[in-house]
C-alpha positions as a Markdown table, in Angstrom:
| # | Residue | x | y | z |
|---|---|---|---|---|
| 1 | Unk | 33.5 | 151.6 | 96.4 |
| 2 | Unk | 35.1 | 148.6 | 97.2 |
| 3 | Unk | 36.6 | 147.6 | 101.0 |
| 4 | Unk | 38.8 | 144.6 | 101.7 |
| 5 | Unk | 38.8 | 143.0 | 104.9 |
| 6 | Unk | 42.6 | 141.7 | 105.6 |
| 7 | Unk | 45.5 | 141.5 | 103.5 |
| 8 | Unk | 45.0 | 141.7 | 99.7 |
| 9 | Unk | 46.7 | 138.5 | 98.4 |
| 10 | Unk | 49.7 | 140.2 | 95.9 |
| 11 | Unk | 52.5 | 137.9 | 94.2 |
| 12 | Unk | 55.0 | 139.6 | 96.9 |
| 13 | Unk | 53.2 | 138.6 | 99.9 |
| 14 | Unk | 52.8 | 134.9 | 98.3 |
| 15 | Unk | 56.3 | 134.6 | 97.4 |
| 16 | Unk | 57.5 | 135.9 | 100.9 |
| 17 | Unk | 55.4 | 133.5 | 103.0 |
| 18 | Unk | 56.5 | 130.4 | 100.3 |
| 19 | Unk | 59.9 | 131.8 | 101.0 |
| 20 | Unk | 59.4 | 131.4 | 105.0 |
| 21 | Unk | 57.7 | 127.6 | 104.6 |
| 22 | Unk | 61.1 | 127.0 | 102.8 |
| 23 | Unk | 62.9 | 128.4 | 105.6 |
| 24 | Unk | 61.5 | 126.6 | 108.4 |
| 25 | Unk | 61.4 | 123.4 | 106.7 |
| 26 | Unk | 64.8 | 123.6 | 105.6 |
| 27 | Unk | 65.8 | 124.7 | 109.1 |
| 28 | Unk | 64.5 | 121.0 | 110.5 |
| 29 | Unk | 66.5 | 119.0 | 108.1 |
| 30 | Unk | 70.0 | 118.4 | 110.3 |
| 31 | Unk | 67.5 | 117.4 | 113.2 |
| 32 | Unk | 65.7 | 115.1 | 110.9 |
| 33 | Unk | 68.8 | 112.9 | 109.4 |
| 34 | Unk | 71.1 | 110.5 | 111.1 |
| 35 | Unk | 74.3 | 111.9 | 111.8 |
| 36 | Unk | 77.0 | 110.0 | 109.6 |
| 37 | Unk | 79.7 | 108.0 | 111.5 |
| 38 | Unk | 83.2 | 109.0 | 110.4 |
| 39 | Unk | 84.4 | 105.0 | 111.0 |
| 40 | Unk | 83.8 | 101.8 | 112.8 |
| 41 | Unk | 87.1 | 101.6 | 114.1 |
| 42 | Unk | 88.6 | 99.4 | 117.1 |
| 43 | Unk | 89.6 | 100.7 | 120.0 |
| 44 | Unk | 92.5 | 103.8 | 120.1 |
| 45 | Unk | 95.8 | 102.0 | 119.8 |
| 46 | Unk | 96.9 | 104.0 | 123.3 |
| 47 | Unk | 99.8 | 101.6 | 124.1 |
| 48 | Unk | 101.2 | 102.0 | 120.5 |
| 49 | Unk | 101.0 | 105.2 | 120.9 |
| 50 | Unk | 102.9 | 105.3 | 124.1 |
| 51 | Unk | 105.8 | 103.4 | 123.1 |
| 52 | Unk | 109.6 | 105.1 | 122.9 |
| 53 | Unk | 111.1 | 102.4 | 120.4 |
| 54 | Unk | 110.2 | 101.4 | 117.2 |
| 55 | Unk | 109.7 | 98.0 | 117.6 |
| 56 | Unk | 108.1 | 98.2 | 120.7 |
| 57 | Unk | 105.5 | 100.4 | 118.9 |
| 58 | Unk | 104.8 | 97.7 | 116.4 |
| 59 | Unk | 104.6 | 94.9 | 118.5 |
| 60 | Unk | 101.9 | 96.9 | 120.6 |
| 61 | Unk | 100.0 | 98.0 | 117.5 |
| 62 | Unk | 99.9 | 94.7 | 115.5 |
| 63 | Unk | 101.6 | 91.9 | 117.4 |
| 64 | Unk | 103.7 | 91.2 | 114.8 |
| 65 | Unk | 107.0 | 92.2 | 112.6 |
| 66 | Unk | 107.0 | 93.6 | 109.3 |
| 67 | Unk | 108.9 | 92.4 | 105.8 |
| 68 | Unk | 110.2 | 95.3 | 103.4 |
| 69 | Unk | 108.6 | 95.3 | 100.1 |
| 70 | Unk | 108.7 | 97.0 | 96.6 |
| 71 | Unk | 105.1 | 97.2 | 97.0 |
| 72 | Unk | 105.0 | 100.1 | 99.7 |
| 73 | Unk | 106.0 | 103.4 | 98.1 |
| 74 | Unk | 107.1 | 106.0 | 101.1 |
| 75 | Unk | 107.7 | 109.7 | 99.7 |
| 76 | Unk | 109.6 | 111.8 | 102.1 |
| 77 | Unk | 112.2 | 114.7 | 101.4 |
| 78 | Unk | 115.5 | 113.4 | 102.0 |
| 79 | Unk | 116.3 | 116.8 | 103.8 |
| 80 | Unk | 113.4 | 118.4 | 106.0 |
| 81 | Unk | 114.7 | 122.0 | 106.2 |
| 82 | Unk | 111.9 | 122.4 | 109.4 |
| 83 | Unk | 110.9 | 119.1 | 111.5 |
| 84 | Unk | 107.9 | 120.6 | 112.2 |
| 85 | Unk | 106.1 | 120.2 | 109.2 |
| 86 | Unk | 108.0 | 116.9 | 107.1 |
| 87 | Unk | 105.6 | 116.0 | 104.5 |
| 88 | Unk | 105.1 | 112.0 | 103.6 |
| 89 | Unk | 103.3 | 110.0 | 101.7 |
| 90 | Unk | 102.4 | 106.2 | 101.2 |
| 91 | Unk | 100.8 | 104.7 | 98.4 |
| 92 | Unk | 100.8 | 100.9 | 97.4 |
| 93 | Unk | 99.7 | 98.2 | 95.0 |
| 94 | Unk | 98.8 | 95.4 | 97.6 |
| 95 | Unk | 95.4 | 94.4 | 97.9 |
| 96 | Unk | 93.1 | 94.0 | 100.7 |
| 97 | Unk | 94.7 | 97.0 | 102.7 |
| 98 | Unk | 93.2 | 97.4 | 106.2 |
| 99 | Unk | 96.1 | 100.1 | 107.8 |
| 100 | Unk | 98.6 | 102.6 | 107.1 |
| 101 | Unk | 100.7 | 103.7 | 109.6 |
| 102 | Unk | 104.0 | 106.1 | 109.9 |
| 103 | Unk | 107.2 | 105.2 | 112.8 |
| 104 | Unk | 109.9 | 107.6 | 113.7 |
| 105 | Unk | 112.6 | 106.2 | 115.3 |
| 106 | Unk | 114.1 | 108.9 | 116.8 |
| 107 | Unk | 111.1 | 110.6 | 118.2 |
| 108 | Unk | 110.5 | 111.0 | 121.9 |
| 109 | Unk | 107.3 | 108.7 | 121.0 |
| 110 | Unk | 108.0 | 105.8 | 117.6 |
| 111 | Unk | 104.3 | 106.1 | 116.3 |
| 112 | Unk | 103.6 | 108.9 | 114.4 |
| 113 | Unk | 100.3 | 108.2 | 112.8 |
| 114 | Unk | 98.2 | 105.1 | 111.9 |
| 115 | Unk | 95.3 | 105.2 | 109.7 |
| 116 | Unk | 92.5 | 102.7 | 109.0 |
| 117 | Unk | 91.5 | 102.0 | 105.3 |
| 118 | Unk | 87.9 | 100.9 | 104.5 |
| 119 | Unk | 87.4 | 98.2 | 101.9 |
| 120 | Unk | 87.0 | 99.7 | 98.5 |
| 121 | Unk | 89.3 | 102.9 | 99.2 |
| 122 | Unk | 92.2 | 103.4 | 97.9 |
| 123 | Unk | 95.2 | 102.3 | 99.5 |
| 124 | Unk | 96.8 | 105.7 | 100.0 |
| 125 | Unk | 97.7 | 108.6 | 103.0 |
| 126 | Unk | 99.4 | 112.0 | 102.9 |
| 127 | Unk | 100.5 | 114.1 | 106.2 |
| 128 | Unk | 103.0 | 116.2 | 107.7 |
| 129 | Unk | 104.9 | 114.7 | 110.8 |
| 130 | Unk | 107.0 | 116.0 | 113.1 |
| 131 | Unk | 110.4 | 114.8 | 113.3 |
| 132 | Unk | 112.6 | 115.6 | 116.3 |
| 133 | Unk | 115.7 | 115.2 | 114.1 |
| 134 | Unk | 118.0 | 112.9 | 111.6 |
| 135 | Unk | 115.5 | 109.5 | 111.7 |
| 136 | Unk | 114.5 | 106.8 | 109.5 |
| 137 | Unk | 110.4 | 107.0 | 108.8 |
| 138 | Unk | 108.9 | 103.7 | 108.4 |
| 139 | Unk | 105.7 | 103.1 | 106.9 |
| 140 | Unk | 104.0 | 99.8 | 107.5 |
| 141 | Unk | 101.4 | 98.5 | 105.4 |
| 142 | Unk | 98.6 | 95.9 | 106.9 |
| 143 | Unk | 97.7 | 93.8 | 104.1 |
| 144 | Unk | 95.8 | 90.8 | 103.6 |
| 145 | Unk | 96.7 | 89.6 | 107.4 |
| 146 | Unk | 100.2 | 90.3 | 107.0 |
| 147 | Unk | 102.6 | 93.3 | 107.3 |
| 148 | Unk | 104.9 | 95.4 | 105.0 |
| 149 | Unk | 107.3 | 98.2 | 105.4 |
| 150 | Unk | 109.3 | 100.8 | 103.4 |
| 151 | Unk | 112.2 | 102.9 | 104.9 |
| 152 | Unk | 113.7 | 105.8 | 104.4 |
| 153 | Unk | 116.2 | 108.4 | 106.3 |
| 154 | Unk | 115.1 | 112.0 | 106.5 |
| 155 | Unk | 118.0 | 114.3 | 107.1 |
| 156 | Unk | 116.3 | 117.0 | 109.8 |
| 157 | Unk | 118.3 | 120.5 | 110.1 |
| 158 | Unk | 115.5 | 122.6 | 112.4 |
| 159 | Unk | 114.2 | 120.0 | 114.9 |
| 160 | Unk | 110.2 | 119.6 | 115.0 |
| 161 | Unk | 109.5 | 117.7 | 118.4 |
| 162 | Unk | 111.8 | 119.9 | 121.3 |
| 163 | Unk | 113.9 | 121.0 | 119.2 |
C-alpha cells in the first residue's frame, strides 16, 4: 500500500498554478511601464479659443495673417443638411507642417479646432464641427514658419450651435 503525503503532482494541477504565475505577472505589467504621453504640446491656446471674430482668433493663436494657397485642400459639403455634425477635412502637400486648425466665421466662438502635427506625420485632420449656420470654414495651415489658408462656404439648413 502506498500513502502520499500532500497533493499528488498531476499535469492539471501544474498547468493551473503555471496558469496563475501568468496571471499575476501579467496583472503587474501597466504598473511596471511608463505611461505614454499623448503630446508635448504648448500651452492651451485659451484666448484663441475665446475670440468671437475670425481674425481676432488668428491673431491670438499665431500672431500673424494667413495667404490662400492651392496647397491646402479643405473638404466640406457645400450644404450641411444638420450643423451639428458638418464633416471636414484638410489634407496638404506643404512640408514641415507644425498645425492644422478649422475658423467659422459665423459661430458664437471663430475657432473651431486646432491640431498639432508631430514631425514625420502626415499632414492631414478629419472632424465634424458644429456650425451655427450659412459660414465660410477656414482652414489654416502652419507651415515651415509661415501660414496658409483654404476657404470655403457651407450652406447650413438645421443650425448646430443654438440653433
Amino acid at each position: 500500500m502506498t500513502t502520499t503525503t500532500g497533493p499528488v503532482a498531476t499535469r492539471r494541477l501544474i498547468l493551473q498554478g503555471a496558469a496563475s504565475v501568468a496571471m499575476l505577472g501579467l496583472g503587474n505589467l501597466p504598473f511596471a511601464a511608463t505611461p505614454a504621453r499623448a503630446a508635448a504640446n504648448d500651452k492651451y491656446p485659451e484666448e484663441a479659443f475665446k475670440q468671437k471674430n475670425e481674425a481676432d482668433a488668428i491673431k491670438a493663436l499665431y500672431g500673424k495673417t494667413a495667404e490662400p494657397s492651392d496647397k491646402v485642400k479643405l473638404d466640406a459639403p457645400e450644404i450641411a443638411e444638420n450643423g451639428g455634425v458638418v464633416p471636414v477635412s484638410v489634407t496638404t502637400t506643404l512640408d514641415k507642417v507644425t498645425s492644422i486648425s478649422f475658423f467659422v466665421a459665423e459661430n458664437p466662438f471663430a475657432l473651431a479646432a486646432s491640431y498639432k502635427i508631430a514631425d514625420g506625420t502626415i499632414p492631414g485632420v478629419a472632424n465634424r464641427l458644429k456650425m451655427a449656420k450659412t459660414s465660410n470654414l477656414v482652414a489654416i495651415v502652419e507651415a515651415d514658419g509661415k501660414l496658409y489658408s483654404a476657404t470655403k462656404e457651407v450652406k447650413v439648413t438645421v443650425g448646430g450651435c443654438g440653433g
